[in-house]
C-alpha atoms as a printed R data frame, in Angstrom:
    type eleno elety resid chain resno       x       y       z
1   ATOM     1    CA   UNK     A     1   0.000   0.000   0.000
2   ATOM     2    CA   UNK     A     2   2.385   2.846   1.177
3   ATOM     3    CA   UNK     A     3   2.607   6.163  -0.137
4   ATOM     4    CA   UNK     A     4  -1.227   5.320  -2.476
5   ATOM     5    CA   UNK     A     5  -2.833   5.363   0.840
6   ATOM     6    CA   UNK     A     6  -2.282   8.643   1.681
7   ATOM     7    CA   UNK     A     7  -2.043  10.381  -1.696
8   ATOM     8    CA   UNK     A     8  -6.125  10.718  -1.448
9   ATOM     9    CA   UNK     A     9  -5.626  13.058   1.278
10  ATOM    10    CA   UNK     A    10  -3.022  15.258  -0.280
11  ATOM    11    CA   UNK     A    11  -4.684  15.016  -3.742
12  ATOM    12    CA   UNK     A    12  -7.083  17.613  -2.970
13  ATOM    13    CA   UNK     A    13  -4.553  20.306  -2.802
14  ATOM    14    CA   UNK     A    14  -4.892  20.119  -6.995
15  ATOM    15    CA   UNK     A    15  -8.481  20.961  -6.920
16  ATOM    16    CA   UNK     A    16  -7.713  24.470  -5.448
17  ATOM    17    CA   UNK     A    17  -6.119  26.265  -8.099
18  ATOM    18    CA   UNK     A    18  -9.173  25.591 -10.370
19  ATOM    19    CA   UNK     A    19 -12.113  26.619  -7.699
20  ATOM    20    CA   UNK     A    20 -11.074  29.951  -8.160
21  ATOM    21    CA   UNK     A    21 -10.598  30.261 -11.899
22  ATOM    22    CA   UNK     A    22 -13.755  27.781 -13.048
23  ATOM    23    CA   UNK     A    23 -15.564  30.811 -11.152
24  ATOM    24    CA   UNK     A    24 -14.424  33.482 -12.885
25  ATOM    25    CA   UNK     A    25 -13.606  31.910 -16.187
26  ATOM    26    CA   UNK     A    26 -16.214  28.814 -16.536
27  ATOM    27    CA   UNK     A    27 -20.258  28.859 -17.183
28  ATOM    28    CA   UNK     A    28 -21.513  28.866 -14.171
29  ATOM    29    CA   UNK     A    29 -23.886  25.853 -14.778
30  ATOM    30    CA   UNK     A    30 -20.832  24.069 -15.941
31  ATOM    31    CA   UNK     A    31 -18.610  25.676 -12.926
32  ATOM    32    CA   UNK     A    32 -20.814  24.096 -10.752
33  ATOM    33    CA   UNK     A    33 -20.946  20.584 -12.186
34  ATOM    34    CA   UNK     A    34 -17.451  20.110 -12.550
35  ATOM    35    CA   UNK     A    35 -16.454  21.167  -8.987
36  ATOM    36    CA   UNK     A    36 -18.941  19.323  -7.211
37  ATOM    37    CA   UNK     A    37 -17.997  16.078  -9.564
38  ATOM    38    CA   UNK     A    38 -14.452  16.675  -7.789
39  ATOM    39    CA   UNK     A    39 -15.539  17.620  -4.422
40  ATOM    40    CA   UNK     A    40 -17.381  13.991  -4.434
41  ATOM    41    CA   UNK     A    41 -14.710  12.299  -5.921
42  ATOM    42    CA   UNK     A    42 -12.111  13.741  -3.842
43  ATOM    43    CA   UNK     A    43 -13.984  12.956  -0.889
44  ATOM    44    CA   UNK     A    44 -15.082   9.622  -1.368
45  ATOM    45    CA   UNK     A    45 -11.199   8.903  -1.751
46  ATOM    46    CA   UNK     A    46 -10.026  10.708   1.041
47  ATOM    47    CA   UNK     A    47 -12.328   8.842   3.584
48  ATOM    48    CA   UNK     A    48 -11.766   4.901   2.048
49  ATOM    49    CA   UNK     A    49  -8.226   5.711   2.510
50  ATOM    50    CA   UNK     A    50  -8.780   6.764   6.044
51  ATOM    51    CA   UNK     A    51 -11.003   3.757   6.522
52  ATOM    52    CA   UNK     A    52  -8.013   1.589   4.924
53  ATOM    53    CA   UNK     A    53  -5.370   3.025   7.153
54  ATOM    54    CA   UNK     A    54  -7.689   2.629  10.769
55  ATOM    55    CA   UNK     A    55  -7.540  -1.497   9.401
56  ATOM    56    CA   UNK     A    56  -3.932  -1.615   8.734
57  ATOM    57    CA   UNK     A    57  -2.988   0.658  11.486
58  ATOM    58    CA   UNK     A    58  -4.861  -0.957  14.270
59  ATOM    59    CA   UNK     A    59  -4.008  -4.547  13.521
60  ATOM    60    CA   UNK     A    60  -1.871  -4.999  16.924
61  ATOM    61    CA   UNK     A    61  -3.933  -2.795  18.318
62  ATOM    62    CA   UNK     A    62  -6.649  -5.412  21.226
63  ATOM    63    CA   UNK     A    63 -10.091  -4.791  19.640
64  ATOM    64    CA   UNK     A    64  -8.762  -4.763  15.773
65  ATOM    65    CA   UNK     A    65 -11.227  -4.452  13.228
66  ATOM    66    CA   UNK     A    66  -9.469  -8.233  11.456
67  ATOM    67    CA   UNK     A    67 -11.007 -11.570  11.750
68  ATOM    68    CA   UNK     A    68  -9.847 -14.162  14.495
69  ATOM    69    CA   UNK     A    69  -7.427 -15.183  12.178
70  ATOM    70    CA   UNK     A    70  -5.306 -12.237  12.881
71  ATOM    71    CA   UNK     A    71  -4.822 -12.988  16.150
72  ATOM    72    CA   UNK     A    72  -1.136 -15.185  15.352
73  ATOM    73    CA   UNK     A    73   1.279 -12.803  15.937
74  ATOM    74    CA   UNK     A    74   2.577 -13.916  12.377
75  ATOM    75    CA   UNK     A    75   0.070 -12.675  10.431
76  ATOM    76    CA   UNK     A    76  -0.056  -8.978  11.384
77  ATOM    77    CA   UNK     A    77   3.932  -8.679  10.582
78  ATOM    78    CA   UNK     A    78   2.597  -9.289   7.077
79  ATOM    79    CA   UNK     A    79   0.849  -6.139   6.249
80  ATOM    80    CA   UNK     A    80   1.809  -2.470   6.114
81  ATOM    81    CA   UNK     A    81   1.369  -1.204   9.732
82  ATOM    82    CA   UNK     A    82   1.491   2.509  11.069
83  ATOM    83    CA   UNK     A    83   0.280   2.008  15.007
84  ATOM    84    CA   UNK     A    84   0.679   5.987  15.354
85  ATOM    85    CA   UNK     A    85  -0.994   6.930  11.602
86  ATOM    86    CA   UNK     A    86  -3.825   3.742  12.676
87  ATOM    87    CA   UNK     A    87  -4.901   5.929  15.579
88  ATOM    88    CA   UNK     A    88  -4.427   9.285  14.028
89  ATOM    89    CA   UNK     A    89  -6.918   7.932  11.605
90  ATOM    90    CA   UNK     A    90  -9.391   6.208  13.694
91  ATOM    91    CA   UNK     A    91  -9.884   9.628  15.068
92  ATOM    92    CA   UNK     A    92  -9.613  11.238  12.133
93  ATOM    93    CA   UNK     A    93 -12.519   8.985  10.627
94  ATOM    94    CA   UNK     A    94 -14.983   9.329  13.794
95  ATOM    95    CA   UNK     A    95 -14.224  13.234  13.524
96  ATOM    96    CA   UNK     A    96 -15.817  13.167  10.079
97  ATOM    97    CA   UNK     A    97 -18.717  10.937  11.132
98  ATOM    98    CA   UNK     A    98 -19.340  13.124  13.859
99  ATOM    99    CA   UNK     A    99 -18.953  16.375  11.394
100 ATOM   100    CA   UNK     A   100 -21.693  14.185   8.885
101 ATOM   101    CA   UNK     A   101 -24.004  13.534  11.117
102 ATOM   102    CA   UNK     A   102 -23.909  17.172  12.531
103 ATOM   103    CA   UNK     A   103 -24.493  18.846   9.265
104 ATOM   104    CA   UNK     A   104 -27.330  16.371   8.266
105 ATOM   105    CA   UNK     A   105 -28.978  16.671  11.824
106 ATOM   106    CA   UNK     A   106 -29.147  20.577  11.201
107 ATOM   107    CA   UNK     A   107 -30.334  20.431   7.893
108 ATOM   108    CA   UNK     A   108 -32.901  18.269   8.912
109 ATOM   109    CA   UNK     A   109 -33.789  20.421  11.934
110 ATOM   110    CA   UNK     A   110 -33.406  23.539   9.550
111 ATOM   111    CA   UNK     A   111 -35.578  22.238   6.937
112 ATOM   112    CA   UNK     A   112 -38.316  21.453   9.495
113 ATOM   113    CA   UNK     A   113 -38.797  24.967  10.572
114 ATOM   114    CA   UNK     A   114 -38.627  26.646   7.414
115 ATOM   115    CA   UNK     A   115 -41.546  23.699   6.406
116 ATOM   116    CA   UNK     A   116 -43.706  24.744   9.669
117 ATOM   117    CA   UNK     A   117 -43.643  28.105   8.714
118 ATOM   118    CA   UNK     A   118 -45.605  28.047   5.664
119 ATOM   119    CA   UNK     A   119 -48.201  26.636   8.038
120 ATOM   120    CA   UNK     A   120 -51.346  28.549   7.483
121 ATOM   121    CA   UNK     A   121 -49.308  29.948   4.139
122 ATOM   122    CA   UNK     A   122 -51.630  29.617   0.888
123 ATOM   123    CA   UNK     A   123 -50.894  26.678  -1.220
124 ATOM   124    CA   UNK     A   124 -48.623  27.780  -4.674
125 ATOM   125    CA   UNK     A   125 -44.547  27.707  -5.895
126 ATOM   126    CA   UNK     A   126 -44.579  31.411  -4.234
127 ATOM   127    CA   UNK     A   127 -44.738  31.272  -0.326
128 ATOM   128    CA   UNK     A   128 -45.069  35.647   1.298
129 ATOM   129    CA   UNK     A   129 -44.344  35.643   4.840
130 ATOM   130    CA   UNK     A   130 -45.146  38.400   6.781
131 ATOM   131    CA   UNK     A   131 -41.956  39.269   7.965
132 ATOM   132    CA   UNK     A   132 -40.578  42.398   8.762
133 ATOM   133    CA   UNK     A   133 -36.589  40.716   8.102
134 ATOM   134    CA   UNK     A   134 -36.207  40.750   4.421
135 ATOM   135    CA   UNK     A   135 -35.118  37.360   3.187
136 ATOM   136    CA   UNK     A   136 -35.707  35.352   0.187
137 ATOM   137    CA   UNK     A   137 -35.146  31.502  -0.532
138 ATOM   138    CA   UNK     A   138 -35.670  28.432  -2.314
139 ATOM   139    CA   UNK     A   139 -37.169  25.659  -0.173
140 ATOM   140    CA   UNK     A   140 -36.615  22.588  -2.292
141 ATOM   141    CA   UNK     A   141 -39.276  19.443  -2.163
142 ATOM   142    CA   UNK     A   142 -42.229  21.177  -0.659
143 ATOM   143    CA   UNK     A   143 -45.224  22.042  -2.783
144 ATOM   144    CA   UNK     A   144 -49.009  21.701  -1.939
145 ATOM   145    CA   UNK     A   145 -51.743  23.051  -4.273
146 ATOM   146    CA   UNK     A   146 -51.893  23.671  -8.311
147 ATOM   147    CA   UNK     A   147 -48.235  23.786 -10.126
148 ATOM   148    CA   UNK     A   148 -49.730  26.538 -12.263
149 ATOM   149    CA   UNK     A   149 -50.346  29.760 -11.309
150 ATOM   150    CA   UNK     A   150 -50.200  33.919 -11.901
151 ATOM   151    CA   UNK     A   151 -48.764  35.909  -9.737
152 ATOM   152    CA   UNK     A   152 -49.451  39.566 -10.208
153 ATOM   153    CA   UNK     A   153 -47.417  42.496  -8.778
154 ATOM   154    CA   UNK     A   154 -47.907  45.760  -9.907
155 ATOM   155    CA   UNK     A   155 -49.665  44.553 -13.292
156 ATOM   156    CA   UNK     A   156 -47.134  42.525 -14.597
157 ATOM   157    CA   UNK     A   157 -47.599  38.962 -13.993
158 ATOM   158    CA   UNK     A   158 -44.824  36.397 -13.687
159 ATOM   159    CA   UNK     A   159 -46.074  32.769 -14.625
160 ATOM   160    CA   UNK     A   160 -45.156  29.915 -12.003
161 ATOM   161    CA   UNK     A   161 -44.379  26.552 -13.551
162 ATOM   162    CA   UNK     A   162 -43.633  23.128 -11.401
163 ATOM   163    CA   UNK     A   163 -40.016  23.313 -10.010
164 ATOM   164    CA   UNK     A   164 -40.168  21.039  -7.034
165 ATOM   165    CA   UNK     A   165 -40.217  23.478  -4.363
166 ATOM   166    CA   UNK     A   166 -41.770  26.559  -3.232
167 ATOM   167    CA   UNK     A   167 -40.292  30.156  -2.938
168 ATOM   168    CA   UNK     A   168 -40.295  31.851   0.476
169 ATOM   169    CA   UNK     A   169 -40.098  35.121   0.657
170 ATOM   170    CA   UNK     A   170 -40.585  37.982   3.191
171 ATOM   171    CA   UNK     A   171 -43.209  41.339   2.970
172 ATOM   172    CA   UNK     A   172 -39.852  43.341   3.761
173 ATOM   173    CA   UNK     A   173 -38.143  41.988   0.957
174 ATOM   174    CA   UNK     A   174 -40.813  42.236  -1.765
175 ATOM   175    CA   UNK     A   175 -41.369  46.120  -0.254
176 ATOM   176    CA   UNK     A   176 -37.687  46.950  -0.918
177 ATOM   177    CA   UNK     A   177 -38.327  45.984  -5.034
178 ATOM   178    CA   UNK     A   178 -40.267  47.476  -7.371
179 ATOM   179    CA   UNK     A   179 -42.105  44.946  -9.796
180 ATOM   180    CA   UNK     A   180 -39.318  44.245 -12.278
181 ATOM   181    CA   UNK     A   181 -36.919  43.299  -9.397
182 ATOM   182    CA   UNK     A   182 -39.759  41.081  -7.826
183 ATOM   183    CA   UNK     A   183 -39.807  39.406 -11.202
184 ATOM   184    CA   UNK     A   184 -36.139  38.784 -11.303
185 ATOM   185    CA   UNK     A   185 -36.166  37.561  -7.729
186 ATOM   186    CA   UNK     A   186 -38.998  34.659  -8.451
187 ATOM   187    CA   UNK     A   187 -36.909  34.186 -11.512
188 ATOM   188    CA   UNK     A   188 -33.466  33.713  -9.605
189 ATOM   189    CA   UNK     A   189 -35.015  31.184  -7.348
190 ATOM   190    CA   UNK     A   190 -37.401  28.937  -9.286
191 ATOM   191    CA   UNK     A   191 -33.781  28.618 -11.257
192 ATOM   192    CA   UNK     A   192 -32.344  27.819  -7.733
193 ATOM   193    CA   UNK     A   193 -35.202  24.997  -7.674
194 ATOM   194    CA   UNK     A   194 -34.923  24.021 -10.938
195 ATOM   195    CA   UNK     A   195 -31.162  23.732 -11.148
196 ATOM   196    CA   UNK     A   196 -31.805  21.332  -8.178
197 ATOM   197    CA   UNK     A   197 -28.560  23.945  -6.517
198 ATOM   198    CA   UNK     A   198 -29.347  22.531  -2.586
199 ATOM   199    CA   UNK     A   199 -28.277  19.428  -3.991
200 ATOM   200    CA   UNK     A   200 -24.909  20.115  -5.484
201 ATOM   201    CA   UNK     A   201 -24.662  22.755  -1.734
202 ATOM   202    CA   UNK     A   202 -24.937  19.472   0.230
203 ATOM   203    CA   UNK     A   203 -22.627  17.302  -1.609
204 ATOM   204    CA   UNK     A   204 -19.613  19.992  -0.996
205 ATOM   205    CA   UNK     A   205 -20.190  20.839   2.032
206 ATOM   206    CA   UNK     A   206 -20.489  16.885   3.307
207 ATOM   207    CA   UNK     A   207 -17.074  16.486   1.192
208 ATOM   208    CA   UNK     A   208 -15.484  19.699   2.901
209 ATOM   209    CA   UNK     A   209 -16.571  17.981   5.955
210 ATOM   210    CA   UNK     A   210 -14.644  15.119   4.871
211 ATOM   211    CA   UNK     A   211 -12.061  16.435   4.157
212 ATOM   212    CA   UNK     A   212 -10.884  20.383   5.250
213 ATOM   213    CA   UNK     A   213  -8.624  20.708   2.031
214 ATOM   214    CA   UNK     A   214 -11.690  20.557  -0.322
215 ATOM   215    CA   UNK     A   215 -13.143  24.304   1.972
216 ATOM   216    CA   UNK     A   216 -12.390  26.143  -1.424
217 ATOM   217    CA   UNK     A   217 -14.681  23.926  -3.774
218 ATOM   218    CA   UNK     A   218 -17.676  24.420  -1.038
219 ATOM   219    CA   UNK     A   219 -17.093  28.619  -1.276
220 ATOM   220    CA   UNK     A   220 -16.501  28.029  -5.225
221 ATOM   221    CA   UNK     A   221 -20.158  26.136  -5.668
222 ATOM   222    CA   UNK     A   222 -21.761  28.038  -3.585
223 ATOM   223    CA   UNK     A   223 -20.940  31.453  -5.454
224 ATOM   224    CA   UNK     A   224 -21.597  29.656  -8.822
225 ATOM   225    CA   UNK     A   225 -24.576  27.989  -7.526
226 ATOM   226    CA   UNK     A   226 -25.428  31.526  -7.540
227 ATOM   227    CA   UNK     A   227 -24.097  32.887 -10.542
228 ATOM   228    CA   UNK     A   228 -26.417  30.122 -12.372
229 ATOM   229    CA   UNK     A   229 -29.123  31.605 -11.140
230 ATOM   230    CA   UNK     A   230 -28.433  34.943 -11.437
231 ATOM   231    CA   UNK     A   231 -27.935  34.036 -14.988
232 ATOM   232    CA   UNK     A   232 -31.200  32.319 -15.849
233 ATOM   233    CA   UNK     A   233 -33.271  35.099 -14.227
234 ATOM   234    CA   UNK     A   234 -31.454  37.517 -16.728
235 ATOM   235    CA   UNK     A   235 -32.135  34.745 -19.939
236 ATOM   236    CA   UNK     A   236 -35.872  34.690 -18.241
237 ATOM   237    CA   UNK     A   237 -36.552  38.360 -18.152
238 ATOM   238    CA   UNK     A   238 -34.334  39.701 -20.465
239 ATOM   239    CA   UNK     A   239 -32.972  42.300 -18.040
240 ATOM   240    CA   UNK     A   240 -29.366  41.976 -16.878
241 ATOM   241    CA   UNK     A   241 -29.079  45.501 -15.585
242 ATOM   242    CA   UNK     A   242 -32.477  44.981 -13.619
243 ATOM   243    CA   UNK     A   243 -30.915  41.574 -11.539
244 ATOM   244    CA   UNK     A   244 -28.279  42.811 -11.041
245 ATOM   245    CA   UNK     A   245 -29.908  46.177  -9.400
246 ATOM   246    CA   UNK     A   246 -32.265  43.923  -7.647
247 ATOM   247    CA   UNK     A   247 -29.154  41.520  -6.275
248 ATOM   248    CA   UNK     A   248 -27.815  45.306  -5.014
249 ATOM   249    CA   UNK     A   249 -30.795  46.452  -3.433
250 ATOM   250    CA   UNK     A   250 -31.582  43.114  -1.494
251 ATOM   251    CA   UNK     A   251 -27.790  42.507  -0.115
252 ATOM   252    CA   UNK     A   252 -28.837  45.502   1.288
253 ATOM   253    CA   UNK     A   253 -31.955  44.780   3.669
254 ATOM   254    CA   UNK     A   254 -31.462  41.079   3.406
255 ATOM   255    CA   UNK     A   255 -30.614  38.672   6.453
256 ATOM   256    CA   UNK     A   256 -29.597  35.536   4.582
257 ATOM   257    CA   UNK     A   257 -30.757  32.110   4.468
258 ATOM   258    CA   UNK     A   258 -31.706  29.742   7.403
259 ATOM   259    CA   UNK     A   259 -28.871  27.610   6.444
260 ATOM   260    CA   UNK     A   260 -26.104  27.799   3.551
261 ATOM   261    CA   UNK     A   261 -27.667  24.710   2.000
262 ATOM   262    CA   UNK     A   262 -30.665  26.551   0.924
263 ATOM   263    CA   UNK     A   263 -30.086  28.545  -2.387
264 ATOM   264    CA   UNK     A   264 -31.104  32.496  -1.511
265 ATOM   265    CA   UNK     A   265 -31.674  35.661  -3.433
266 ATOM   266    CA   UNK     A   266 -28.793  37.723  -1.494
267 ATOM   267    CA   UNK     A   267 -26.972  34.957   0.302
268 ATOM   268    CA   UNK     A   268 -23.855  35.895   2.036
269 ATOM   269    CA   UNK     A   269 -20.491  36.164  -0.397
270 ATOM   270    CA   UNK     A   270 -19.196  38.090  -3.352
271 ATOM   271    CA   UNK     A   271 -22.431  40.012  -4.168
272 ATOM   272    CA   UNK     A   272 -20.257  43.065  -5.968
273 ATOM   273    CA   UNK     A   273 -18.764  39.975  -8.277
274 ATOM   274    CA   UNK     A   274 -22.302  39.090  -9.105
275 ATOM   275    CA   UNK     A   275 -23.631  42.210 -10.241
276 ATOM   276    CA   UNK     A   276 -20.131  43.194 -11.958
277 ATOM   277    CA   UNK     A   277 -20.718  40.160 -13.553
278 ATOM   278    CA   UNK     A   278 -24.569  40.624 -14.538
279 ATOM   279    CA   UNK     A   279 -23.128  43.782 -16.400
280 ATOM   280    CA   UNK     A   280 -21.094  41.978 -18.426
281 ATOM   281    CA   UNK     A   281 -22.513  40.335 -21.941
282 ATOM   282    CA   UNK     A   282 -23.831  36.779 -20.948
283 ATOM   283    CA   UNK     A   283 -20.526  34.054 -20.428
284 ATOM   284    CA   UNK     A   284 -20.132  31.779 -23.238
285 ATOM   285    CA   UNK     A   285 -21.820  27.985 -22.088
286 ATOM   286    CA   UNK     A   286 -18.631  26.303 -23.019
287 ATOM   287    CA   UNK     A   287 -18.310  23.041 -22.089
288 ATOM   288    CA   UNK     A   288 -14.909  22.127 -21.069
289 ATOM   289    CA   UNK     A   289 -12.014  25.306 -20.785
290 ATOM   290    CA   UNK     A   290  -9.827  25.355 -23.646
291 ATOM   291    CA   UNK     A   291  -6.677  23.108 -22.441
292 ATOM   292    CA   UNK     A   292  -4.017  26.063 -23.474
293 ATOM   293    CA   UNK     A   293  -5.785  28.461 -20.777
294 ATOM   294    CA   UNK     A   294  -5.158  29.376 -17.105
295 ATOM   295    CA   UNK     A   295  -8.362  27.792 -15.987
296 ATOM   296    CA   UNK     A   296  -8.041  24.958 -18.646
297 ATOM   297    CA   UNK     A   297  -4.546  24.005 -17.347
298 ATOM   298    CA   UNK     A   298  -5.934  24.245 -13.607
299 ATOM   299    CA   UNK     A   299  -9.077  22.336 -14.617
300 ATOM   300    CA   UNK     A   300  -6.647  19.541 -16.497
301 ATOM   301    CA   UNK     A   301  -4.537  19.216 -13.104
302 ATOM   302    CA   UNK     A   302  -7.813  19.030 -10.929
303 ATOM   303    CA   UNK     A   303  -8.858  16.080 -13.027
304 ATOM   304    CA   UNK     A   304  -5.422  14.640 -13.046
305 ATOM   305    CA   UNK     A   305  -5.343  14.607  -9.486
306 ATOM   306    CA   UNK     A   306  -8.823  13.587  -8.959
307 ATOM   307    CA   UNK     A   307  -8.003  10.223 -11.236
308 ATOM   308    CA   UNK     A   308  -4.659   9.914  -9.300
309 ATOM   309    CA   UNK     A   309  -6.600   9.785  -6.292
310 ATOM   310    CA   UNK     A   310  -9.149   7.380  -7.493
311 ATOM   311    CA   UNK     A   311  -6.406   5.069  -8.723
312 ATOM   312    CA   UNK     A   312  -4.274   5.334  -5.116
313 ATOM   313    CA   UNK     A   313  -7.453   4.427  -3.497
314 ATOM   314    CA   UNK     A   314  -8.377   1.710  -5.261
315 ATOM   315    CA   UNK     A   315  -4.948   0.476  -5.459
316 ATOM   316    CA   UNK     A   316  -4.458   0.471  -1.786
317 ATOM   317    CA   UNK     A   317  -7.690  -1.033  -1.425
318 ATOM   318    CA   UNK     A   318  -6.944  -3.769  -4.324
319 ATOM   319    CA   UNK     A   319  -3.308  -4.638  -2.409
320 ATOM   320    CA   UNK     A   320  -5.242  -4.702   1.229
321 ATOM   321    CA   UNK     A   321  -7.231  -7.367   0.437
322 ATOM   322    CA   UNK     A   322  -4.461  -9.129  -0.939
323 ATOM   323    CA   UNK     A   323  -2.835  -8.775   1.542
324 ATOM   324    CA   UNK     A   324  -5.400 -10.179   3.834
325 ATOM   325    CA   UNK     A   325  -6.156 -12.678   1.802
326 ATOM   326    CA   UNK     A   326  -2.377 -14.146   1.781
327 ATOM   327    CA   UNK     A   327  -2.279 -13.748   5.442
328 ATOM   328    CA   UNK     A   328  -4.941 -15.963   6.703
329 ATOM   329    CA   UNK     A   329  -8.309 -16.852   5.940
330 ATOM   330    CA   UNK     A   330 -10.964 -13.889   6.443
């Protein structure tokens, strides 16, 4: 095994040049995909490898994880030990479980209250609470009533369609809009519900949990998580100039989210970026960067590193069982 087991949690450290650069450079649909494919990736890695090394770290260790078998003092000699790395990463391991199950608790607990506030709320994708804190969110996977239907502020109606989720939003924050902003805002997060965006928030912050190196990824999807919004209420109503003076005008008044894993109209971060961005001809929905390019070099080396990790994991994995397997029966 050796060095491959602990390459996983190194291998991250290529990932960071590209977090930065995929956000400035990339789509921000595609800037999204791509990092969170690496955040999982990355993750997954780093925690079989810490898994692999609590086995073969721990094998003289009373209480080891091996069969009986392992108890002949012979058979341990035979595999790759590390007594002080074995304990480093049993902690290491329960430290993530404990970080897991911390995050999902809260989310839970999170998504609970925002649920038993629309108590009482009529049924519909758009969800006013009277509120005097201005927020606005995306609540994904709650939706009671007809898909369908027109909402009408100051004449001009905005037509709901079925998104999987409803749209909570405060009295203060519609009263610091005028009707064209309030149109953007419904825009920017039925795109939030659309694009499915809690999903891809989860999955990087559960793999910066995992693993503290991949922080940069989570800050990286989470501002382009935004930027894809901000960009399909601008296709939807045709108005860059008026998002982006609605994203101004509600950083101002606005509180934030409930929790970072629900997509928001003014969430905390770059906001300046967003509407510098927003006046700024639409990006270009390329694919993959062009490889002779900062961000296509950076997103090369990300991927490099990501299938290096991959490959140390599995081969550590592949030469563990072997190794059990030539030691004694399991």
């Amino acid at each position: 095994m050796g060095v491959f087991v602990l390459l996983p949690l190194l291998l991250p450290l290529t990932a960071v040049p590209v977090a930065r650069l995929a956000e400035r450079h990339l789509h921000p649909r595609v800037a999204t995909r791509l990092l969170s494919a690496l955040a999982a990736v990355l993750a997954v890695c780093s925690t079989v490898c810490l898994g692999l090394l609590v086995v073969v770290g721990t094998v003289q260790l009373p209480g080891h994880p091996l069969p009986d078998a392992w108890a002949d003092r012979e058979a341990p000699a035979t595999a790759p030990y590390e007594e002080a790395a074995g304990k480093g990463a049993v902690v290491a391991l329960l430290a993530v479980a404990v970080s897991w199950s911390t995050s999902a608790r809260r989310h839970r607990r999170v998504r609970r209250r925002a649920e038993d506030a629309l108590a009482g709320v009529p049924d519909g994708e758009l969800a006013v609470l009277n509120d005097e804190a201005a927020y606005a969110y995306a609540l994904p996977g709650v939706r009671n009533g007809p898909a369908v239907r027109a909402w009408f502020t100051g004449g001009r109606s905005v037509r709901e369609v079925t998104s999987g989720g409803r749209i909570v939003v405060s009295t203060a924050m519609l009263a610091s809009l005028d009707a064209d902003e309030r149109a953007a805002l419904v825009a920017h997060e039925r795109a939030h519900l659309a694009g499915r965006h809690h999903r891809y928030l989860l999955l990087v912050r559960f793999a910066a949990r995992a693993n503290p190196l991949l922080r940069p990824l989570r800050s990286a999807v989470a501002y382009a998580t935004e930027r894809w919004a901000d960009e399909e209420a601008a296709r939807v109503t045709g108005e860059r100039r008026v998002v982006a003076r609605a994203i101004g005008k509600a950083a101002l008044v606005s509180r934030g989210t409930p929790t970072p894993t629900l997509a928001g109209f003014a969430a905390p971060g770059p906001v300046p970026r967003r509407v510098a961005a927003l006046l700024e001809p639409a990006p270009s929905a390329v694919r993959w960067p062009p490889v002779f390019t900062a961000v296509g070099l950076a997103a090369w080396a990300a991927a490099a590193g990501t299938l290096g990790s991959a490959l140390s994991s599995a081969n550590a994995t592949v030469t563990l069982l072997l190794v059990l397997k030539a030691a004694g029966p399991l």
